[in-house]
mmCIF file as gemmi writes it, N, C-alpha and C atoms, coordinates in Angstrom:
data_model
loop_
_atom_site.group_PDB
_atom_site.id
_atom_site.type_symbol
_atom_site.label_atom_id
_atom_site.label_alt_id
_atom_site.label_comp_id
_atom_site.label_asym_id
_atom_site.label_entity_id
_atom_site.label_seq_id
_atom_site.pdbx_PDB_ins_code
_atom_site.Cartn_x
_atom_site.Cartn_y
_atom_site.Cartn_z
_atom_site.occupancy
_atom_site.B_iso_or_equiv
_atom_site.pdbx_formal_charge
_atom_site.auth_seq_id
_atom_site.auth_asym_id
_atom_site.pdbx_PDB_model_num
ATOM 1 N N . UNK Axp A 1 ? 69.636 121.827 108.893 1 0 ? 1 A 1
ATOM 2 C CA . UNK Axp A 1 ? 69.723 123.164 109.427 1 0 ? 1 A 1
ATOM 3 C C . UNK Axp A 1 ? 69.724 124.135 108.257 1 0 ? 1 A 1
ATOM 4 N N . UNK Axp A 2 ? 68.452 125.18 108.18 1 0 ? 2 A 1
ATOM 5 C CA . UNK Axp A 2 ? 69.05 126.216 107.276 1 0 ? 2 A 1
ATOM 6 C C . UNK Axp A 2 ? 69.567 126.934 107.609 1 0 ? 2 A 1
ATOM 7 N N . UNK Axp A 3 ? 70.047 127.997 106.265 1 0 ? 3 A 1
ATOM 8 C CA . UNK Axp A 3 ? 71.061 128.727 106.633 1 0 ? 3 A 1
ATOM 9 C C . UNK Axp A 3 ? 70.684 130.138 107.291 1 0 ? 3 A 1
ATOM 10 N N . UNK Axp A 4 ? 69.586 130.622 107.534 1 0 ? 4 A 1
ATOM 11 C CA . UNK Axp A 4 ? 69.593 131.623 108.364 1 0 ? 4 A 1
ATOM 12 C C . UNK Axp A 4 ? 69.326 130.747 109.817 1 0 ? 4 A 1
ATOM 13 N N . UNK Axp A 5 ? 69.525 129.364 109.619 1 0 ? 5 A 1
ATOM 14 C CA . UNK Axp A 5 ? 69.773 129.018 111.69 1 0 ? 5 A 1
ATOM 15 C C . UNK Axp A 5 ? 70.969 128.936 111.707 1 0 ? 5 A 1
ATOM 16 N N . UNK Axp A 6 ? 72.23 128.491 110.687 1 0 ? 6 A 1
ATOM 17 C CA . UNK Axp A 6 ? 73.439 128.63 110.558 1 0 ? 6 A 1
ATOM 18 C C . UNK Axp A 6 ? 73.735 130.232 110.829 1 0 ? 6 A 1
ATOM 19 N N . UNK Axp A 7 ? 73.389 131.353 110.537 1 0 ? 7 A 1
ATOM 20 C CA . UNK Axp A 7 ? 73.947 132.339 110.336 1 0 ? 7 A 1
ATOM 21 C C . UNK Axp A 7 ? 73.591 132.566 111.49 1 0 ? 7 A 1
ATOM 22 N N . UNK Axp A 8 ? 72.218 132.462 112.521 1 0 ? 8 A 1
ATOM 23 C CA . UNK Axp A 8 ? 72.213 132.563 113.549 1 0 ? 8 A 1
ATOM 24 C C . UNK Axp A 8 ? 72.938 132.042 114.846 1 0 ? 8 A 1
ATOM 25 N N . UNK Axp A 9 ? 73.272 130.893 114.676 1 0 ? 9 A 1
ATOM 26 C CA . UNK Axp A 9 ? 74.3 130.139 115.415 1 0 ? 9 A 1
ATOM 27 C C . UNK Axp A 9 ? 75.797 130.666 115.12 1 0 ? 9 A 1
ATOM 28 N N . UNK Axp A 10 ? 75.947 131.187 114.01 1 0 ? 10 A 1
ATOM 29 C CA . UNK Axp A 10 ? 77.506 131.818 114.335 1 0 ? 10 A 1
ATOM 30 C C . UNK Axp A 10 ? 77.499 133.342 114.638 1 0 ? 10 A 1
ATOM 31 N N . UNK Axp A 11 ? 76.336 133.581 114.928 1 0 ? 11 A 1
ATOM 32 C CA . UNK Axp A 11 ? 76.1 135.046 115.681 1 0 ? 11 A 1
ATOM 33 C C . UNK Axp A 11 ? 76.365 134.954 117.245 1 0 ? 11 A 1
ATOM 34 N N . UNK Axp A 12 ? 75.602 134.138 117.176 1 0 ? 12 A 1
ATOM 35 C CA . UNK Axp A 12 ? 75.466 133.344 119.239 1 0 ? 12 A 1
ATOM 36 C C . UNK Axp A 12 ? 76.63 133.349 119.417 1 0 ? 12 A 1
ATOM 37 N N . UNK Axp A 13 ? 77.612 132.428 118.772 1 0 ? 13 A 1
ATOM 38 C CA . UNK Axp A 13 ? 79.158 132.261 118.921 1 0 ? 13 A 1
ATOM 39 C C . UNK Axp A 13 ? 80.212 133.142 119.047 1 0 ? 13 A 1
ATOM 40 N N . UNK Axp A 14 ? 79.595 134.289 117.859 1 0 ? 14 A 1
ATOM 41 C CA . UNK Axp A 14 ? 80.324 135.669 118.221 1 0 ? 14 A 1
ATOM 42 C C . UNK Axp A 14 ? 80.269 136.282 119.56 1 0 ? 14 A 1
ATOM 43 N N . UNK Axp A 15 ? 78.992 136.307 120.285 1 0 ? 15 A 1
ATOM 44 C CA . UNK Axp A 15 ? 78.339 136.866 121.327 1 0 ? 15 A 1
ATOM 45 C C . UNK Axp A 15 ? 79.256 135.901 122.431 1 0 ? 15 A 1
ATOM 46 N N . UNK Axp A 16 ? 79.164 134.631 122.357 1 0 ? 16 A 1
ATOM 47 C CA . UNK Axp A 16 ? 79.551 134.039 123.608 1 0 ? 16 A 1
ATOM 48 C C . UNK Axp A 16 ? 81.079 134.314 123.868 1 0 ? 16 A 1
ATOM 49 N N . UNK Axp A 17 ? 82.202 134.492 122.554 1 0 ? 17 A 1
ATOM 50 C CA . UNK Axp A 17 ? 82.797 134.622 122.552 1 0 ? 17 A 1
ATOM 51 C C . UNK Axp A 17 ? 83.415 135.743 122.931 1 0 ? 17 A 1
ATOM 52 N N . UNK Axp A 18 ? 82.486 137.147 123.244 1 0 ? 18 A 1
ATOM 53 C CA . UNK Axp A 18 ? 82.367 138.351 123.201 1 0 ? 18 A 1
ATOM 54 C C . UNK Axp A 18 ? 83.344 139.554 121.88 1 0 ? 18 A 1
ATOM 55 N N . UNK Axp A 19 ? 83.11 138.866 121.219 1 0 ? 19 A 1
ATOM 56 C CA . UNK Axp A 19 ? 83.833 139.565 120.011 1 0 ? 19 A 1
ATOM 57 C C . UNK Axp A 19 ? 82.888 139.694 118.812 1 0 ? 19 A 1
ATOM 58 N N . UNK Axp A 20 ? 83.693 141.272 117.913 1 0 ? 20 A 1
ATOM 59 C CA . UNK Axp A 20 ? 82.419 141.543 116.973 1 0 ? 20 A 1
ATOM 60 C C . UNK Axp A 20 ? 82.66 140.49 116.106 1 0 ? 20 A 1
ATOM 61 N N . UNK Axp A 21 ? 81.407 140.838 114.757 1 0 ? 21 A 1
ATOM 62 C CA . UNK Axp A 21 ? 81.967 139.63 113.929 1 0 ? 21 A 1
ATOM 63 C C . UNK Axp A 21 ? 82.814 140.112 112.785 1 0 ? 21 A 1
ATOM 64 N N . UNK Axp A 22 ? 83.497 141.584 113.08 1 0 ? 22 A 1
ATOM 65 C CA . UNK Axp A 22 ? 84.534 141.75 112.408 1 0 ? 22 A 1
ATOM 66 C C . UNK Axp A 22 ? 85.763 141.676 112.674 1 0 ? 22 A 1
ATOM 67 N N . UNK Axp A 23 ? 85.718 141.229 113.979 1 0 ? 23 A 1
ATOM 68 C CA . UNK Axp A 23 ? 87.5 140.647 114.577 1 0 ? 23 A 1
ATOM 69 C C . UNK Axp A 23 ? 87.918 139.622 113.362 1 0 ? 23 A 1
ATOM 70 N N . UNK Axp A 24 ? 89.113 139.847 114 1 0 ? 24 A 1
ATOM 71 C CA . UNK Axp A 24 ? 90.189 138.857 112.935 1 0 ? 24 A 1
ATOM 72 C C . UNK Axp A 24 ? 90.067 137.565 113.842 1 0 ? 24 A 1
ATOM 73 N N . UNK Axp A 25 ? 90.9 136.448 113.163 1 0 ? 25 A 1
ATOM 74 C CA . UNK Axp A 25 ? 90.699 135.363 112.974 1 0 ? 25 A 1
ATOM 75 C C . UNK Axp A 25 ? 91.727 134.981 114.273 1 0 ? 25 A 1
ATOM 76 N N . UNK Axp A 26 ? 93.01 136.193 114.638 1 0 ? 26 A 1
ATOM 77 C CA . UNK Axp A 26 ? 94.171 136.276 116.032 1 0 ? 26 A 1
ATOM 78 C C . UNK Axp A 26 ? 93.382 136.951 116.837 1 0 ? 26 A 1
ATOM 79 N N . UNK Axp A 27 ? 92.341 137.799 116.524 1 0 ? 27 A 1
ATOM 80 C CA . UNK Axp A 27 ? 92.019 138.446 117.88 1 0 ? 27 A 1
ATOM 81 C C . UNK Axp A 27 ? 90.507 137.144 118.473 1 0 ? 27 A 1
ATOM 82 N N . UNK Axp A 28 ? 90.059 136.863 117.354 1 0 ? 28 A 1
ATOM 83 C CA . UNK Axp A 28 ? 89.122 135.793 117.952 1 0 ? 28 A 1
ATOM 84 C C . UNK Axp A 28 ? 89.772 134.326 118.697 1 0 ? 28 A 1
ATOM 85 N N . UNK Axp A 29 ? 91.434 134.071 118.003 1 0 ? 29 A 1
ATOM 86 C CA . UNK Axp A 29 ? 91.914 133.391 118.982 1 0 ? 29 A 1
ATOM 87 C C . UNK Axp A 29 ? 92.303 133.349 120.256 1 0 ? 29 A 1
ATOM 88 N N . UNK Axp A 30 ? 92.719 135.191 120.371 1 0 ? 30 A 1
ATOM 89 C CA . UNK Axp A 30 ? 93.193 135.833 121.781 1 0 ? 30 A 1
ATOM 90 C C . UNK Axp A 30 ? 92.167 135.145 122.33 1 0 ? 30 A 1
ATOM 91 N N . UNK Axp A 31 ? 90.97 135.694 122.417 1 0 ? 31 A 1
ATOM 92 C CA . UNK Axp A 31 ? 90.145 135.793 123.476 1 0 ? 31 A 1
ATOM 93 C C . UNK Axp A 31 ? 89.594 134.6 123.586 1 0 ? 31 A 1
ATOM 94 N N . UNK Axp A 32 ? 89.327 133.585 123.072 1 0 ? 32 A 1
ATOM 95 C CA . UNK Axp A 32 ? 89.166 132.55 123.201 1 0 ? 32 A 1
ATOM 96 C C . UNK Axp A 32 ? 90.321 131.899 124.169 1 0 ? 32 A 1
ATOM 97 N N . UNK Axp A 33 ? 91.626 132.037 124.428 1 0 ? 33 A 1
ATOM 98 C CA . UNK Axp A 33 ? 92.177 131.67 125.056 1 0 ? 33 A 1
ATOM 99 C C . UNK Axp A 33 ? 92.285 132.207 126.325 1 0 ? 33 A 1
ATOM 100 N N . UNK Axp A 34 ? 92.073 133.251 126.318 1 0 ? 34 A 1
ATOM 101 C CA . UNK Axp A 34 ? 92.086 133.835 127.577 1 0 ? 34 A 1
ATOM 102 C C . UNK Axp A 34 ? 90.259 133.476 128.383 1 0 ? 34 A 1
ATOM 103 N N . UNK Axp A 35 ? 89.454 133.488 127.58 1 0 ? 35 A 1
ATOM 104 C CA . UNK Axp A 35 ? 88.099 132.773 128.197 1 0 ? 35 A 1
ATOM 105 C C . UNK Axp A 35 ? 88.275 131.394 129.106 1 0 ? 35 A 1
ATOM 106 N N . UNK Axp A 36 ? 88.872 130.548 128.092 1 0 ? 36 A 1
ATOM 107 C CA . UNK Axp A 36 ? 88.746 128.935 128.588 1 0 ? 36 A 1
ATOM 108 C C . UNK Axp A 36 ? 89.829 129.084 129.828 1 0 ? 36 A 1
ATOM 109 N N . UNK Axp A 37 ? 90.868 129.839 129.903 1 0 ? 37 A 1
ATOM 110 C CA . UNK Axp A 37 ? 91.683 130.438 131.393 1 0 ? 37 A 1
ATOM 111 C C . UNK Axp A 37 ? 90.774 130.357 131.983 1 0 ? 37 A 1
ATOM 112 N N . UNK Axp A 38 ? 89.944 131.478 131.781 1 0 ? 38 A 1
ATOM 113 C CA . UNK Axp A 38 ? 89.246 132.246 133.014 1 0 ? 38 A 1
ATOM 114 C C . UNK Axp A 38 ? 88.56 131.585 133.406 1 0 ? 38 A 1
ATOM 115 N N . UNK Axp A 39 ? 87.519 130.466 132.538 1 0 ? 39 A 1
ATOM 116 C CA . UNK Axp A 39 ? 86.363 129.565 132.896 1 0 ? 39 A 1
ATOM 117 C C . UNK Axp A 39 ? 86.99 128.09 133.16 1 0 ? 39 A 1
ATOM 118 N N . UNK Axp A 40 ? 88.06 127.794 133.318 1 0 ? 40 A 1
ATOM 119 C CA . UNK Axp A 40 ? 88.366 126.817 133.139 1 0 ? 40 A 1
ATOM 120 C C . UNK Axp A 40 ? 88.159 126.134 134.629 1 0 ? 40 A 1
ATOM 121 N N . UNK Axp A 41 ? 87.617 124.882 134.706 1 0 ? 41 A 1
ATOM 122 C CA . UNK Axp A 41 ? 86.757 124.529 135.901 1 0 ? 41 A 1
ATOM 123 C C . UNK Axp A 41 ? 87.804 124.39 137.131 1 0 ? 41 A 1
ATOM 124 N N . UNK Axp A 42 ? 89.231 123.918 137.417 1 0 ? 42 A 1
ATOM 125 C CA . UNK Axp A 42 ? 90.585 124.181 138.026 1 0 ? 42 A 1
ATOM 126 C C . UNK Axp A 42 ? 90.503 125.541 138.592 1 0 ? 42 A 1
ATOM 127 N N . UNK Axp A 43 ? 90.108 126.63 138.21 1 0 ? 43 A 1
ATOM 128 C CA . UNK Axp A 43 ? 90.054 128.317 138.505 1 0 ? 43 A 1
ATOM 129 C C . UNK Axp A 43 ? 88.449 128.871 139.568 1 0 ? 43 A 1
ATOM 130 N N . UNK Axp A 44 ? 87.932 127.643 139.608 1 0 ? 44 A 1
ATOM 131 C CA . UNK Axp A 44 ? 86.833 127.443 140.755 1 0 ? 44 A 1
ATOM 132 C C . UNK Axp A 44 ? 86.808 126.769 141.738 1 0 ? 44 A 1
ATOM 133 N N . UNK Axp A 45 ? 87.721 126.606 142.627 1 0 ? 45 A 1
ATOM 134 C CA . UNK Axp A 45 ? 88.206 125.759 143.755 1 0 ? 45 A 1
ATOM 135 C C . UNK Axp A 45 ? 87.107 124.098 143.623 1 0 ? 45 A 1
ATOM 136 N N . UNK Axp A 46 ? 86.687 124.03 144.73 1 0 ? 46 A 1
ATOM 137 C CA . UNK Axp A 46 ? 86.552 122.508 144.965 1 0 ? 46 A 1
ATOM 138 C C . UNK Axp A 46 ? 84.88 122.5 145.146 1 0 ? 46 A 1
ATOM 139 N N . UNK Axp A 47 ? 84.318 123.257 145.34 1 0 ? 47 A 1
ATOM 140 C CA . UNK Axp A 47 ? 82.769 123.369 145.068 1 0 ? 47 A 1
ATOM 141 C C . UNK Axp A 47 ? 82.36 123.052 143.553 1 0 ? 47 A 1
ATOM 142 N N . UNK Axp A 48 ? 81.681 121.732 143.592 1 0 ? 48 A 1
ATOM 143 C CA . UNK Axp A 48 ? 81.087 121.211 142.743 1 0 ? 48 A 1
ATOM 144 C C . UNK Axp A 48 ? 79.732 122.081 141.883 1 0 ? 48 A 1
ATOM 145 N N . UNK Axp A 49 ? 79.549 122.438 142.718 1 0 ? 49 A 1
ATOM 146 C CA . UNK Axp A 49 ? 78.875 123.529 141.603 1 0 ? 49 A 1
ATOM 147 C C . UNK Axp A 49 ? 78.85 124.797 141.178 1 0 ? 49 A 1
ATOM 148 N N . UNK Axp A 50 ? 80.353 125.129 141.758 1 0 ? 50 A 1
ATOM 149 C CA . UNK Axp A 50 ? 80.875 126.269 140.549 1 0 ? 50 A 1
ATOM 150 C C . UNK Axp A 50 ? 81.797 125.345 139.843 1 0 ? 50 A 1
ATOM 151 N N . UNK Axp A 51 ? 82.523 124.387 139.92 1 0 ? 51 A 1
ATOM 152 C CA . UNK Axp A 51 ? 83.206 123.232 139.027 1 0 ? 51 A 1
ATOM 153 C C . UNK Axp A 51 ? 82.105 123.261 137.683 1 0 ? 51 A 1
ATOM 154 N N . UNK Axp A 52 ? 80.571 122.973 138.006 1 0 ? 52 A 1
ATOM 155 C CA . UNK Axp A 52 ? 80.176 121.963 137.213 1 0 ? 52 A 1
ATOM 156 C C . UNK Axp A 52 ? 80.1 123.478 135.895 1 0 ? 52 A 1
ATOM 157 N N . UNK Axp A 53 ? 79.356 124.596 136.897 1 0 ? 53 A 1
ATOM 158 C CA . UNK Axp A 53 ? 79.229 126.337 135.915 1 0 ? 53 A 1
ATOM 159 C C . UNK Axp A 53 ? 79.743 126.408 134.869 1 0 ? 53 A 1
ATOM 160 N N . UNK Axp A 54 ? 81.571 126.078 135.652 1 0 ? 54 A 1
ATOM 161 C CA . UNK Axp A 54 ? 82.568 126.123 134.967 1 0 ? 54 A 1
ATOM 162 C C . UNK Axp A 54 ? 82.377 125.701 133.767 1 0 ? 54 A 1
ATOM 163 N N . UNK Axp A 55 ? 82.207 124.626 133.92 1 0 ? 55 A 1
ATOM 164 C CA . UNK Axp A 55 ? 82.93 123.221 132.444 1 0 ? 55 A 1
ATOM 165 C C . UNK Axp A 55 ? 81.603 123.571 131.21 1 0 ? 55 A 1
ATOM 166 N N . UNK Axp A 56 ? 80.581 124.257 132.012 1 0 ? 56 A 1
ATOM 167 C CA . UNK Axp A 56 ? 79.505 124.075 130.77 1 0 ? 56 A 1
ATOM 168 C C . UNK Axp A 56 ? 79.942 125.61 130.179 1 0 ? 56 A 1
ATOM 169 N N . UNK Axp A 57 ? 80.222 126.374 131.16 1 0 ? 57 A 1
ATOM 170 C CA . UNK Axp A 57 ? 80.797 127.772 130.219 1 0 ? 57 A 1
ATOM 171 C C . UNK Axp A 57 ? 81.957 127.212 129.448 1 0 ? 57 A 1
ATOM 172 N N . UNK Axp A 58 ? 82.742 126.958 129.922 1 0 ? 58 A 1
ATOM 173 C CA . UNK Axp A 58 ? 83.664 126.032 129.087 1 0 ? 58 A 1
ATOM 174 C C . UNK Axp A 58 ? 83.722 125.646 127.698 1 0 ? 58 A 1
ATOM 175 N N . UNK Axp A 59 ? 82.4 124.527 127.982 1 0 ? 59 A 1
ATOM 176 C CA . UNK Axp A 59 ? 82.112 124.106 126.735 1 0 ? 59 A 1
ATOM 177 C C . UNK Axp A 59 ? 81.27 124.596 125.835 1 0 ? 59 A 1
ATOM 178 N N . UNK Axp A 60 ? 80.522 125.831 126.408 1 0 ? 60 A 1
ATOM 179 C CA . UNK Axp A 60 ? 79.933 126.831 124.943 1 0 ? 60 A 1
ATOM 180 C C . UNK Axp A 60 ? 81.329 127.254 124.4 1 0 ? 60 A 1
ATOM 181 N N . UNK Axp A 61 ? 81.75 127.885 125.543 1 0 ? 61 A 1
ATOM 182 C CA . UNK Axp A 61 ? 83.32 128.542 124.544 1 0 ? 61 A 1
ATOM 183 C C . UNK Axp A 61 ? 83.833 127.824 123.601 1 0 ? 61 A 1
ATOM 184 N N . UNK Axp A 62 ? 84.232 126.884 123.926 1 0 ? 62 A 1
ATOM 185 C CA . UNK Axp A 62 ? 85.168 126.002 123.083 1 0 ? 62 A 1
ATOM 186 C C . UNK Axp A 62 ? 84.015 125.709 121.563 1 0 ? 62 A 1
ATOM 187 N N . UNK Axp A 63 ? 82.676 125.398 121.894 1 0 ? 63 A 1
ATOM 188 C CA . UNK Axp A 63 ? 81.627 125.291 120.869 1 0 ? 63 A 1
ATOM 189 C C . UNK Axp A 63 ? 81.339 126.247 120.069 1 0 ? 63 A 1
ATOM 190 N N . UNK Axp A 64 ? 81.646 127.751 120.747 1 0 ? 64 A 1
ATOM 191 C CA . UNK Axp A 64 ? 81.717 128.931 119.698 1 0 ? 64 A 1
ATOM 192 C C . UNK Axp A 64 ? 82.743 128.968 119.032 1 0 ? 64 A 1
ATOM 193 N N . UNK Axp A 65 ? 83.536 128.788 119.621 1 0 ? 65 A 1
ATOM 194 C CA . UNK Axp A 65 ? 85.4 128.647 118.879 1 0 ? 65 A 1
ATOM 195 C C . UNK Axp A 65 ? 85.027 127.982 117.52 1 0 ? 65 A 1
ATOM 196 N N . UNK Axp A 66 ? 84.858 126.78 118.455 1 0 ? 66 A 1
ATOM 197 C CA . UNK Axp A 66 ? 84.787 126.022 117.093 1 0 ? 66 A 1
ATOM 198 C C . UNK Axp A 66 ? 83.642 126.141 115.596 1 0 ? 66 A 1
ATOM 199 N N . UNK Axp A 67 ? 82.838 126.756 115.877 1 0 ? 67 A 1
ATOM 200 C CA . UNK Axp A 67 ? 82.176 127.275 115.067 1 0 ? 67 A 1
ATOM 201 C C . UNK Axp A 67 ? 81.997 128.185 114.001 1 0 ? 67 A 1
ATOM 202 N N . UNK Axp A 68 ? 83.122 129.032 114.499 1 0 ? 68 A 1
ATOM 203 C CA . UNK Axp A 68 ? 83.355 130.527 114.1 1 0 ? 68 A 1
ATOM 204 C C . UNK Axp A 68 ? 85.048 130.274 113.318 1 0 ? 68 A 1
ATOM 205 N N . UNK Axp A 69 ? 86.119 129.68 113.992 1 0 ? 69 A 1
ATOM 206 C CA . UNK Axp A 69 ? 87.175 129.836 114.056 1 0 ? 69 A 1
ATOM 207 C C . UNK Axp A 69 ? 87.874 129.722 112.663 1 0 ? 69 A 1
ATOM 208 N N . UNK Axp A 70 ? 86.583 128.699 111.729 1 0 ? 70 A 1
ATOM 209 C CA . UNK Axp A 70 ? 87.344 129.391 110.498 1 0 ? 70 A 1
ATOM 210 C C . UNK Axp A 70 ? 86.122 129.257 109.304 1 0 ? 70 A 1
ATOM 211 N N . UNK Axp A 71 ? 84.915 130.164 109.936 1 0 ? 71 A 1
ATOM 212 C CA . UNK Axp A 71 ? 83.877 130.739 109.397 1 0 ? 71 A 1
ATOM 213 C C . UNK Axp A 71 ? 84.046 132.183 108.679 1 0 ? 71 A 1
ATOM 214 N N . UNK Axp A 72 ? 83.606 132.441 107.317 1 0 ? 72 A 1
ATOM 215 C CA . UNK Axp A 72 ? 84.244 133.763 107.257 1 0 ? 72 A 1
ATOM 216 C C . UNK Axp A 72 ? 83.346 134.784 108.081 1 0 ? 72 A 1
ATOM 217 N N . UNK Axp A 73 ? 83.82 135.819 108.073 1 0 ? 73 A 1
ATOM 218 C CA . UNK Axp A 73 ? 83.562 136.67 108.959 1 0 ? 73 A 1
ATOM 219 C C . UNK Axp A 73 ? 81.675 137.271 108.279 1 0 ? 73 A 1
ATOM 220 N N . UNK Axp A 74 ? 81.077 137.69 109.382 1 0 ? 74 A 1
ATOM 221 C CA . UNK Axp A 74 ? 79.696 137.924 108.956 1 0 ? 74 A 1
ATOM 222 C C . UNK Axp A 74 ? 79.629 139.094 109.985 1 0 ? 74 A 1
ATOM 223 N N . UNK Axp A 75 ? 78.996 140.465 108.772 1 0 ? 75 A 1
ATOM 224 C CA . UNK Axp A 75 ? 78.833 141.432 109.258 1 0 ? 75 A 1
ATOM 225 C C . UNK Axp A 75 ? 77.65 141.838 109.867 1 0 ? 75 A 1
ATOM 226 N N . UNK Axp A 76 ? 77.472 142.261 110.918 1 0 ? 76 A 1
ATOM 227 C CA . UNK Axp A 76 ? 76.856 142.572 112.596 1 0 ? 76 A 1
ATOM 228 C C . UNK Axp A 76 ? 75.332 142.939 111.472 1 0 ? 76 A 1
């Protein structure tokens, strides 16, 4: 992977995460926690395919998290 697809992929991450890429490192945790709440597949009753929505929003989140979470910060 080069690094302008790296720099692009922790742009995406910013985006999915909905935060700039000058948030701090607590406010990119806030919202990350409060996302995987909101998307979390339990918070879509018993229909399998808002379950399934769920878990894949889910798992970008958690994939931007992890991407970003202790990337230094890259300006917009």
């Amino acid at each position: 992977m080069g690094q302008s697809q790296l720099i692009d992929d922790i742009r995406r991450s910013y985006s999915i995460l909905g935060v700039p890429s000058t948030a701090s490192p607590e406010e990119i945790r806030q919202r990350y926690l409060r996302l995987v709440q909101q998307w979390h597949p339990d918070q879509w009753g018993s229909d399998p395919v808002d379950q399934w929505r769920a878990m894949e929003k889910t798992n970008a989140i958690h994939e931007a998290y992890a991407q970003i979470k202790d990337a230094p910060l890259l300006a917009s």
